[in-house]
N, C-alpha and C positions, 0 to 999 in steps of 0.2 A: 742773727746767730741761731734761731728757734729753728726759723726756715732751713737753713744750713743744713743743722744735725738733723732735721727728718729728712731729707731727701738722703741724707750719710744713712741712717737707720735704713730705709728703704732699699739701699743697696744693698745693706746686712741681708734681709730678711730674703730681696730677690734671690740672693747666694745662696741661702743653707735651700730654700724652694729648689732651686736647679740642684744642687749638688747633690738632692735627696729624689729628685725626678728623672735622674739622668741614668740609674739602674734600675731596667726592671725587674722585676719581680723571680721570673725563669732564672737570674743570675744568682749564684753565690759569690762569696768571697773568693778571690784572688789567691794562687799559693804563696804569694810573698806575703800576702796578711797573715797568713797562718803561722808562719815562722817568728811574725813581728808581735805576735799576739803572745804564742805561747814563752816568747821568752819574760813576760811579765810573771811567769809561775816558775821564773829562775831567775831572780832581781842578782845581775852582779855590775861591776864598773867596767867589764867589758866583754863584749863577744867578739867571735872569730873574723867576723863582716862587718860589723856597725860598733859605735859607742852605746853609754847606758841610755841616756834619756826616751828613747823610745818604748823601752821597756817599763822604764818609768809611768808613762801614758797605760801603756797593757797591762800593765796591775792596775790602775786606774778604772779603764773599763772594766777590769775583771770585777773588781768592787763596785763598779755601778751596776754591776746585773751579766756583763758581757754579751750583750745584746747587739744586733743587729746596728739599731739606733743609736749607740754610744761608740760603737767601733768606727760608725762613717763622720759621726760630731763631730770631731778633732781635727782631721785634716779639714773639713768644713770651715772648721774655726778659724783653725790656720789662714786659710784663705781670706774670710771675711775679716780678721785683724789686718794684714797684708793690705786690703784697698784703704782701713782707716789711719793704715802706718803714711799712706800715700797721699790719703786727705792730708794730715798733717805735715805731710812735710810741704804741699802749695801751701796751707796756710803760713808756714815760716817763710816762705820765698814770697807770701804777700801776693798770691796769688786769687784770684778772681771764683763765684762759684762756677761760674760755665768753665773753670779749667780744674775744677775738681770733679767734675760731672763727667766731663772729655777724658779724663784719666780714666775714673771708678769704671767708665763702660767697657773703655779699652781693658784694663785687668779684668775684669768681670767679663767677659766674652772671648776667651783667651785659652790658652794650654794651662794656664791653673786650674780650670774646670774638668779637665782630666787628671792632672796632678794628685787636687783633693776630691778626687774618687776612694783614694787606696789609703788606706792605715800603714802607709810607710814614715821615713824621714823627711821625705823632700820637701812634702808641705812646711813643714814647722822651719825648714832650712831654707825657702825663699824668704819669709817672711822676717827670719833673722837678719839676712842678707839686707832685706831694706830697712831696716832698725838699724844695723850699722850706719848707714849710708847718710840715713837720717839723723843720727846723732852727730854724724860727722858735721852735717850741715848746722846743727845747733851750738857747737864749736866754732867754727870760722866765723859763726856770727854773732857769739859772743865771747869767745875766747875763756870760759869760764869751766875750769878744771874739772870740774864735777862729770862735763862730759865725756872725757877720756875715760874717766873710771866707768862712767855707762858701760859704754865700748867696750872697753875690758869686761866687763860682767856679760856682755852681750854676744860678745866673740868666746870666750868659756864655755857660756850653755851653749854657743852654734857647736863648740871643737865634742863636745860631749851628745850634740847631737847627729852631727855626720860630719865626716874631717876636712869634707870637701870646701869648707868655709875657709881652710888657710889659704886657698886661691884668691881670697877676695883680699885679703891682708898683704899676699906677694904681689896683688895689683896694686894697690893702694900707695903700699911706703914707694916704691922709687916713681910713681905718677907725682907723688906730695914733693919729691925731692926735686923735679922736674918744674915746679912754679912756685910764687912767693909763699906758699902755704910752707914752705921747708922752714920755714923756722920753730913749726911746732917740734924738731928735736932739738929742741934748745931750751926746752920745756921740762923742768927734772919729772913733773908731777906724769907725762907721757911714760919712763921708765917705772914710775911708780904704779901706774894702770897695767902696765906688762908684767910686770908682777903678782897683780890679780889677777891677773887672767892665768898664769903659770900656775896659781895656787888651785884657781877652779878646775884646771884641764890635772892636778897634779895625781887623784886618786885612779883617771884611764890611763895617764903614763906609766904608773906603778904596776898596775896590771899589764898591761901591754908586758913592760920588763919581767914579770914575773911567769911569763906563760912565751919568752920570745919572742915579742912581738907577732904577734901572727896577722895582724895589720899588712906587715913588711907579704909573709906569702900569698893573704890575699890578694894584695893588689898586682904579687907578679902571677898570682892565675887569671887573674882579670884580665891581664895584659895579656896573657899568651892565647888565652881564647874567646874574649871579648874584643880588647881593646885595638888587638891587632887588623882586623876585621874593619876596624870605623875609617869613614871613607871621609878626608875634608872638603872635600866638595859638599860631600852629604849633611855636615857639620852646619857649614854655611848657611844650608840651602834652610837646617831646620832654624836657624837664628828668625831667618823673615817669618818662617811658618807660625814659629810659637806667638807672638802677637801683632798677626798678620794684621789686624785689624786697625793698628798702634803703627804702625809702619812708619805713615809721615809722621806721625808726634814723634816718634822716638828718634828718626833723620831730624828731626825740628829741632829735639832736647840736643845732639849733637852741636848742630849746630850752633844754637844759641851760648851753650858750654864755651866754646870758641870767638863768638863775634858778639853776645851783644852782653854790652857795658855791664846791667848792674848781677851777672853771673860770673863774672870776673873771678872774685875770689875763690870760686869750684870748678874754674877749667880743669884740677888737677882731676876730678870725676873722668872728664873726657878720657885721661889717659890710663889712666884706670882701667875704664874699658878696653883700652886700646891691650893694653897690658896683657890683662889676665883672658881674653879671648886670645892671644897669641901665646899663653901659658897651655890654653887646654888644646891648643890645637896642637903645640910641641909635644905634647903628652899622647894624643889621641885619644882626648876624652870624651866619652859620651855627649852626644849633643846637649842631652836637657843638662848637664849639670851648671850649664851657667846661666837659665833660668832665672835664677835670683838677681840677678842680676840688672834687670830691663827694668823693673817697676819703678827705680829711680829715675831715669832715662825718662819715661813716660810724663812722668812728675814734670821736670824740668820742660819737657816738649810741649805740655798742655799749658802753662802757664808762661810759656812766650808766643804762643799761639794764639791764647787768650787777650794778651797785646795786641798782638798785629791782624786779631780781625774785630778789634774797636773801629778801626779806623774805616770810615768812607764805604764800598760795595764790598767790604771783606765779610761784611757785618753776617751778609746772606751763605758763607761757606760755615757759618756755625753749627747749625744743623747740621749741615752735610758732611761734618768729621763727626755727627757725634753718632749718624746714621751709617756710617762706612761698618765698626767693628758690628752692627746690628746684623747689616745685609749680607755681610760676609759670615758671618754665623750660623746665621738658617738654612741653611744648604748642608754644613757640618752637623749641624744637630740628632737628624737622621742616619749619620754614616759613623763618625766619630766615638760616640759611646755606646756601651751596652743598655740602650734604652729600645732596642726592639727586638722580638723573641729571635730564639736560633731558627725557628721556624720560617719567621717571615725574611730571616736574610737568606736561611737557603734557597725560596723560593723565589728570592729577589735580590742576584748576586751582581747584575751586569755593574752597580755604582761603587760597589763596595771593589771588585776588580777593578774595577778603572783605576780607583783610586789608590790600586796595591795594598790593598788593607787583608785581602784573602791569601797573601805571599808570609810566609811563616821566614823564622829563621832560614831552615832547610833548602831556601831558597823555589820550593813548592808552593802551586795555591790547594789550599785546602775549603771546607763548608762555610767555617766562622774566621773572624780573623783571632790570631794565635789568644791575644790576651782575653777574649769571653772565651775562647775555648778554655782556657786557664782560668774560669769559673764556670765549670761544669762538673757536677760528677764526685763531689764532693762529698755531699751527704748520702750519695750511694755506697760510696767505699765504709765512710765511717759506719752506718748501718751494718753492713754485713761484716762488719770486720765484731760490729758489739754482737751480733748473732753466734756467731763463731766462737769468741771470747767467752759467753756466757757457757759453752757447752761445754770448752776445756777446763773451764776453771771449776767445774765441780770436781776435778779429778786435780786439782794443785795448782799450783801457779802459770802463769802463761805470760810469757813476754812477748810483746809486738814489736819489731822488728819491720821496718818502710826503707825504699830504695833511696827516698827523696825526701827534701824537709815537708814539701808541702803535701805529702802523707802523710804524714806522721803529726803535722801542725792540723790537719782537719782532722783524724780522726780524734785527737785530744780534745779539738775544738767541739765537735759535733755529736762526740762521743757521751752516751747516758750511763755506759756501765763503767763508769770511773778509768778509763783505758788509759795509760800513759804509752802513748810509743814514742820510739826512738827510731835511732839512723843515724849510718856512718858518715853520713849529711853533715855539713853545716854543725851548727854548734849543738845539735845535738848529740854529737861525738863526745860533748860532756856531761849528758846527763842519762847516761845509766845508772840505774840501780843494779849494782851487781853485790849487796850485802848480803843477798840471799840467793839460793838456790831455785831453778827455775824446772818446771814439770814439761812444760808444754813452751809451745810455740808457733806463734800465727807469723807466717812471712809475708809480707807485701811486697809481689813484683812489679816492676813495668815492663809489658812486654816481653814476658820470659815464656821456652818452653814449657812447657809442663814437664815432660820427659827431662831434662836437664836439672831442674831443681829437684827432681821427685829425686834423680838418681842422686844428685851431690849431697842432699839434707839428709833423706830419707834413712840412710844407715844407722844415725846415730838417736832414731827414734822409734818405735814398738810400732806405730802405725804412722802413715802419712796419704794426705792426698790434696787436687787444685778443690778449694772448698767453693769459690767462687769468684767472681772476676766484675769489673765497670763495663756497665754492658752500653751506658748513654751514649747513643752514635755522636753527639755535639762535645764529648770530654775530650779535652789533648789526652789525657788519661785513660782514653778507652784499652779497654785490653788489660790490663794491670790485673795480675791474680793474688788472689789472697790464697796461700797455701796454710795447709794443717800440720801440726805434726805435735802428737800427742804421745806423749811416754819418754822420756829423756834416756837415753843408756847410759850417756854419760854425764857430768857435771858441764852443763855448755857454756860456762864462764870464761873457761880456759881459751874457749877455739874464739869468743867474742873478746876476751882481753887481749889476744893477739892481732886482732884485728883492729882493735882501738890504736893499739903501740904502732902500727904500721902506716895507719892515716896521720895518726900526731907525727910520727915519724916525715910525712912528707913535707906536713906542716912546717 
């Protein structure tokens, strides 16, 4: 058991090492971090895009210091509980160490390594995914109530983490209803765990209802300009990619779910699978979101694998699955994250092309690939935006005003002269202060005239001019001007509260 858990530690410690080597230094945060951050400096039970619990975490950081180091731990974490949710669950399936070794490496060398780069949801939302899964399995093999109510607590904080977790529940019940595990609804104490769960998820439903649901429009703007876009081929193709390394374990975990005797009583897993991968494809959902998904698969795959190469010359392929997710790895290393300057990829773009990583949305190749360009430039805006900020504000108040959240979330973020901006962005369409009257105003473009804004702002202010702009040639953000305008003529709450009513309005 000693032996065990230090080689289990050792996988911890490998993790947070990578997960904390994997950004260099040249990089900042991500503009989705910055949205997910500052909502921790607006704790409610829901926003426009997500549920609370991540916010939860963002005041967290923000009370540990909101440091660097504290914003990347978490998903870090996330990650490294995830491989030990995995240990455990071979050790319940009486599984072998060389098949919790053959897992850990596979998870560990995997698209969770990108995953928990970024202070989002999805971390904390795979690792929920296999703590379900996992419980499930502590249920069928003891049959002991206690684990449904898990479940129910552990489906609650998934629903309140990202809602994308009722996929896993719409695979699950008609998979269960599909093999002899159907007799868990025959079970009052299962209706009685859904009722926990209703009571945990019940203070984001209340909100949801009390503000419209705005869940309901986000997911049909997603749809109309994301989701429409997702190509199922493409879907497919990233199923193999995310734990390429896993491949045969995870065809193996299949399999064995199906044929071999003592997995019997969790074929219903198999369809599961089957299920709720045929749910996101009806949907056209994003590839990673079923992600959460595989580490169970994995689980199962290494620990009949572990079987069948006890036996005779299979003995000698051990190695050789635990060396496959290594070898496939180190060639990603280099290309995959932002662990090498904007420097050295523009000077060194032929692998990163090949591998289409320099192709943006827009369908153009550009210098970096889209997402480190999406940490650039960051702390240049915030600077000059407190430079600016400091010069109007000795003449009254000054509101900042951003096109986008992820201006608005760095400059808050990065920001020394106490700066709160806003934007008709994202859920920051709820956190104006309009209690008081405003003097001044710093505007944050992207990619605007100068001439166009000077002419449409300008009127309603004594003086205006472009104060300054992201000059970082590697920023997605280049270009974005910080405009001035000093002296109010009129009370500009008016022309901004109408503007709020027309966003909520679409809402």
């Amino acid at each position: 058991m000693k032996k065990s858990y230090l080689i289990l530690f050792f996988f911890i410690i490998v993790k947070f090492i990578l997960q904390y080597s994997l950004i260099s230094s040249e990089y900042e945060l991500h503009r989705d971090e910055y949205l997910h951050l500052d909502q921790g400096n607006h704790l409610a039970w829901g926003y426009l895009s997500v549920p609370p619990v991540n916010s939860w975490l963002a005041w967290l950081v923000k009370t540990l210091g909101g440091s660097i180091f504290w914003v990347k731990f978490f998903p870090a974490f996330f990650g490294a509980m995830t491989i030990v949710v995995v240990w455990k669950i071979i050790d319940e399936l009486q599984g072998s160490l060389y098949a919790k070794i053959l897992a850990s490496t596979g998870i560990l060398l995997s698209v969770l390594l990108r995953i928990n780069l970024l202070f989002q949801p999805t971390s904390l939302e795979v690792l929920l995914w296999t703590l379900i899964y996992y419980v499930l399995i502590l249920y069928f093999n003891s049959e002991k109530v206690k684990w449904l109510y898990l479940a129910a607590v552990i489906f609650g904080i998934g629903f309140l983490n990202k809602y994308n977790i009722v996929f896993s529940v719409l695979g699950i019940i008609p998979a269960v209803l599909l093999t002899r595990q159907r007799k868990i609804f025959a079970q009052p104490h299962l209706y009685g765990a859904a009722f926990v769960a209703v009571l945990i998820m019940l203070p984001n439903l209340i909100w949801q209802y009390k503000f419209d649901f705005p869940v309901v429009s986000h997911m049909k703007e997603l749809s109309e300009r994301q989701l429409v876009h997702v190509d199922r081929f493409g879907f497919f193709k990233s199923q193999i990619l995310f734990f390429i390394g896993s491949l045969l374990v995870i065809i193996a975990g299949f399999y064995a779910l199906l044929f071999y005797k003592p997995f019997e009583k969790f074929r219903s897993f198999f369809w599961a699978y089957v299920i709720t991968i045929a749910l996101f494809l009806f949907f056209k959902a994003k590839d990673y979101y079923a992600v959460g998904i595989y580490p169970v698969f994995i689980a199962f795959g290494a620990v009949f694998l572990a079987h069948i190469f006890d036996k005779s010359w299979k003995k000698f392929l051990k190695p050789v699955f635990i060396l496959v997710p290594v070898l496939l790895f180190l060639p990603l290393y280099n290309l995959a994250f932002p662990n090498k300057s904007p420097e050295y990829i523009v000077n060194h773009p032929e692998k990163y092309k090949k591998m289409g990583l320099l192709r943006w949305e827009d369908g153009k190749d550009h210098p970096l690939p889209q997402d480190f360009a999406d940490m650039q430039g960051w702390k240049e805006l915030a600077q000059k935006v407190d430079k600016e900020y400091s010069q109007l504000s000795e003449s009254g108040r000054t509101l900042v005003l951003c096109d986008n959240y992820g201006q608005a979330g760095a400059v808050n973020y990065y920001s020394k002269k106490g700066v709160q901006a806003v934007s008709f962005n994202a859920d920051y369409i709820n956190w104006f202060d309009l209690s008081k009257k405003y003097d001044n105003l710093i505007r944050v473009k992207e990619f605007s005239k100068e001439e166009d804004e000077l002419k449409e702002t300008g009127p309603y202010f004594e003086n205006s001019k472009a104060a300054d702009s992201i000059v970082n040639k590697f920023a997605r953000e280049k270009g974005t001007t910080i405009f001035s305008f000093k002296g109010a003529k009129i009370d500009i709450r008016t022309n901004i509260r109408e503007e709020i009513n027309e966003v909520k309005h679409r809402y």
